[in-house]
C-alpha positions in Angstrom: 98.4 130.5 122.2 94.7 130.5 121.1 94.6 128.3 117.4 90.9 127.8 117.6 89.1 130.0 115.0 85.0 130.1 115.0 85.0 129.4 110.8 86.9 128.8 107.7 86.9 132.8 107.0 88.3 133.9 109.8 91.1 131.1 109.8 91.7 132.1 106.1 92.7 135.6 107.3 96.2 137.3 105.8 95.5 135.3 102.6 96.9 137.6 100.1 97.3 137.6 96.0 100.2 135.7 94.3 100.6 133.7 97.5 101.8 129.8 97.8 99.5 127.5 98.9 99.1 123.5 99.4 96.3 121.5 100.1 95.9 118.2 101.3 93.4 115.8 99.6 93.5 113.0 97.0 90.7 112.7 94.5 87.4 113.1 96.5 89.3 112.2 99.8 90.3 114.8 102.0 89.8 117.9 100.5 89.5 121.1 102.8 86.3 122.0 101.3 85.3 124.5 104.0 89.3 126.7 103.4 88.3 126.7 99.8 84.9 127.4 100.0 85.9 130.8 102.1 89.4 131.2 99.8 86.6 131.2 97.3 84.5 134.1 98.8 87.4 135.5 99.9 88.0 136.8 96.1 92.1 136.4 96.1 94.2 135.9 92.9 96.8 135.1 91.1 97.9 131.8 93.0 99.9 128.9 92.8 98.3 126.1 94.2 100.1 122.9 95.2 98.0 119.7 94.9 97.9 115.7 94.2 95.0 116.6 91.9 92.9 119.4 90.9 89.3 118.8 92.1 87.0 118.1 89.8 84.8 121.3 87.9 82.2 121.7 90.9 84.1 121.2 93.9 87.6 121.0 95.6 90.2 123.3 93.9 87.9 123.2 90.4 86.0 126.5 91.9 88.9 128.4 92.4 89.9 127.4 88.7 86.1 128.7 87.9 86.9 131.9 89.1 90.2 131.9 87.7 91.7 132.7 91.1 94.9 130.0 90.0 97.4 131.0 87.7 99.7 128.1 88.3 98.9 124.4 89.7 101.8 121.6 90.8 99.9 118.7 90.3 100.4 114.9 90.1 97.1 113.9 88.6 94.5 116.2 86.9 92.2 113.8 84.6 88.8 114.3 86.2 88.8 118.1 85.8 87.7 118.9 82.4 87.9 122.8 83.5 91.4 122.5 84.7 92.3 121.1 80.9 90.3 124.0 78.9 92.3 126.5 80.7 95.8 124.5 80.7 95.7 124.0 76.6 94.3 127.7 75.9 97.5 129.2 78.1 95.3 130.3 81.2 97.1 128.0 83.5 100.5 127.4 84.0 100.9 123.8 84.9 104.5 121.9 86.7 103.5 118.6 86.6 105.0 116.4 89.2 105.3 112.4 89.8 103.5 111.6 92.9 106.0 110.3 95.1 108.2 113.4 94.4 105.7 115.9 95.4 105.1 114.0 98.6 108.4 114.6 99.3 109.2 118.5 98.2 106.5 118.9 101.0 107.8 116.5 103.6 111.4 118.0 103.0 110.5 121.3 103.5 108.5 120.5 106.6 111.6 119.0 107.6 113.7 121.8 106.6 115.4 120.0 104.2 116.1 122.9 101.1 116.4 120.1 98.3 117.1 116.3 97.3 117.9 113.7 94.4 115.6 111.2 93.2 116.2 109.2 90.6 111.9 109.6 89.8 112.3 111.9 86.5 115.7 111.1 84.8 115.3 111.2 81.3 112.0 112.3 81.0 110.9 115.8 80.7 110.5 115.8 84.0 114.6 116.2 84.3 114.5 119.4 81.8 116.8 122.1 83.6 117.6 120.3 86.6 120.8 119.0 87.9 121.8 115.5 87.2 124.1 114.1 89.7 125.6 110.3 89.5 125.4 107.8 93.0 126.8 104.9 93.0 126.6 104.7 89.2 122.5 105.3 88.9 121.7 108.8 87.7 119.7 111.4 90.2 117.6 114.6 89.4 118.1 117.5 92.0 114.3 118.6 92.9 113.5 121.3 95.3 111.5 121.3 98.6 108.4 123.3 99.0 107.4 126.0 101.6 103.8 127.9 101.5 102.5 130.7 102.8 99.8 128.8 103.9 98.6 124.9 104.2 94.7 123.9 104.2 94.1 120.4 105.2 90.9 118.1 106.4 91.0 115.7 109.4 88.5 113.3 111.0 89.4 114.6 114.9 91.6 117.4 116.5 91.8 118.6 119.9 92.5 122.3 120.1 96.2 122.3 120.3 96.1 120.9 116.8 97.1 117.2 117.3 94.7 115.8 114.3 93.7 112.0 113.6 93.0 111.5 109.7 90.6 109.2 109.0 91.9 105.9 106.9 92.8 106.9 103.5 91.9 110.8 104.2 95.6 110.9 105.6 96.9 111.1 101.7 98.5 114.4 101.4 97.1 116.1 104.3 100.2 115.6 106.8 102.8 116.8 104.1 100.6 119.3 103.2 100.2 120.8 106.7 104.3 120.5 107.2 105.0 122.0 104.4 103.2 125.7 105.8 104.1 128.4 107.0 100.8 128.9 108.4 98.5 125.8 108.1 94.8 125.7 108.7 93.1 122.8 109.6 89.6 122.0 109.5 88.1 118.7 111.5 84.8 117.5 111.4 85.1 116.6 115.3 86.8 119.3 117.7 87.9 118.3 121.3 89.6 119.6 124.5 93.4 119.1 125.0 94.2 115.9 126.4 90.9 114.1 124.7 93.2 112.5 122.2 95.0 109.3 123.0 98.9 110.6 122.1 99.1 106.6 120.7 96.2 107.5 117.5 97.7 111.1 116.4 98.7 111.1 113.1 100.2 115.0 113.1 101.5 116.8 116.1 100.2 120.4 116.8 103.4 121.6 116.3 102.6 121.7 112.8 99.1 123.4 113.2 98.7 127.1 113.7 94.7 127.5 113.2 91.9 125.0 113.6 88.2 125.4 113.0 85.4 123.1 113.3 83.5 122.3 109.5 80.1 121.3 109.6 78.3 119.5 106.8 80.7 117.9 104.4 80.2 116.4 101.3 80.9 112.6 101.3 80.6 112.3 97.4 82.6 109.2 97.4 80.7 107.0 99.7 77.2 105.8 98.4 74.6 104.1 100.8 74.0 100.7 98.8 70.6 98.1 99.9 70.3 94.6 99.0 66.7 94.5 97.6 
């Protein structure tokens, strides 16, 4: 089986309106800037996007909001994206927000195949609204649901062209849940090597979890910032 793809457009292909995706990425960190650059082009609507965060106005997921390609986000965090907030408050976005650690694990779980859970993250908060509340060992627990995409995007450092990827330090974030979590999941690495490169001891996601890997060429680093002693 062939996963390598020559770009981010053809590796986007079968993309469809109304679909499911999630994307790895935390803040700046991470972020499959190539998938959503061609997701972008690509002109498809009406999604619902799973994310820690939501970009920020100019890049990430914040130029799909700018096209209004997203009509629903599951978020964690979403302060740096004064876009994101224009269209949540005048009812242009649908918005589930989620505590961190729980949306970490709707992906894992469904990578795992694992259809729901309990957490006690959420009880008594509004988070709880409409969902079960079962009692363990006398401590309250919210029933939350696992998540499945139609399709993953994720960013790592290296991949070989199985799919095997190595994230680089904190660039790991979300992007292994994400890619668990897909149906199809697209990765993009800034290095792409042979089978067998990779030493099996430094792999951070197996292949197995990998159906289409492209090579990206000139990322943005916006969080890192050259500084000189005078």
């Amino acid at each position: 089986m062939n996963k390598v793809y020559p770009d981010a457009r053809s590796a986007i292909a079968g993309v469809k309106d109304g679909m499911l995706f999630c994307f790895g990425g935390f803040g700046m960190c991470g972020l499959p800037e190539k998938s959503i650059e061609a997701l972008r082009e690509s002109g498809v609507k009406n999604l619902t996007c799973v994310s820690n965060n939501a970009g920020v106005d100019d890049f990430g997921l914040g130029l799909l909001l700018q096209q209004r390609q997203i009509k629903k986000m599951v978020s964690s965090y979403v302060g740096e994206n004064e876009l994101f907030e224009k269209l949540y408050l005048s009812g242009e976005l649908e918005v589930e927000f989620t505590p961190q650690g729980t949306l970490a694990e709707k992906m894992r779980a469904g990578g795992a195949g694992i259809p729901a859970f309990f957490t006690p993250t959420g009880v008594g908060t509004k988070v709880a609204e409409g969902k079960e509340v079962r009692q363990f060992n006398g401590r309250d627990y919210i029933l939350e649901r696992s998540i499945r995409s139609d399709f993953s995007f994720v960013k790592a450092w290296k991949g070989d062209k199985f799919g095997n990827l190595i994230f680089r330090k904190t660039a790991a974030n979300f992007n292994p849940l994400a890619a668990m979590a897909g149906n199809i999941t697209v990765a993009e690495v800034e290095e792409l090597v042979e089978i067998g490169e990779l030493d099996p001891n430094h792999v951070h996601l197996s292949g197995a979890y990998v159906q289409r890997i492209f090579h990206g060429r000139n990322y943005q680093k916006r969080i890192e910032n050259l500084t000189l002693t005078e």
